[in-house]
C-alpha positions in Angstrom: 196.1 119.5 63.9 193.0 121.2 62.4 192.8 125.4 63.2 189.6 123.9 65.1 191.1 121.8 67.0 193.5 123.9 68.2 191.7 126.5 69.1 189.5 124.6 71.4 193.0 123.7 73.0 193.5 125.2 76.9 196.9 127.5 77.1 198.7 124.3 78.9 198.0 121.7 76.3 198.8 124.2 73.1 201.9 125.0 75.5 202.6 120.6 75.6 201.9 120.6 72.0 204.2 123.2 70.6 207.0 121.5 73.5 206.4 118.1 71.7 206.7 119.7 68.2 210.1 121.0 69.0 211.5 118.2 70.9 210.5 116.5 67.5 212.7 118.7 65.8 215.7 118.4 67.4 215.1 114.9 67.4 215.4 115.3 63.7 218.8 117.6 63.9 220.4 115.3 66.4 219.1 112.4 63.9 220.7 114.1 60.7 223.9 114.6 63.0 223.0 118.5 62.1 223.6 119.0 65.7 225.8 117.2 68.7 224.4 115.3 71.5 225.7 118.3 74.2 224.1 120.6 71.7 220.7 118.9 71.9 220.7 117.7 75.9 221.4 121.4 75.8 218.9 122.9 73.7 216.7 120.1 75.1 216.8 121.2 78.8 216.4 125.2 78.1 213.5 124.1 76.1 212.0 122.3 79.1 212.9 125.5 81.9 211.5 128.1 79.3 208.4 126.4 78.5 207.7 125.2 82.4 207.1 121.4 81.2 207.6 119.0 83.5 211.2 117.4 83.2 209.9 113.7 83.8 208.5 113.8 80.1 211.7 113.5 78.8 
């Protein structure tokens, strides 16, 4: 996403953003077996409870 872009971005969707980006990375770990599936439900569900997203977008 261009600086720009972001910029113009409201707190909650920068907030949705950054949640999807880090989903995508434990997507990754859990793809590359660099982590186990309790390890990623876990990291998963603090990630969802620390950054207030809604827990139906998993």
């Amino acid at each position: 996403m261009e600086q720009s872009a972001w910029d113009n971005l409201s707190y909650e969707e920068k907030n949705r953003q950054l949640f999807f980006q880090q989903k995508e990375l434990l997507d990754t770990f859990l793809e590359h077996h660099s982590i186990s599936k309790e390890q990623y439900d876990k990291s998963l569900g603090d990630l969802i409870v620390k950054m207030g997203i809604e827990a139906t977008i998993q």
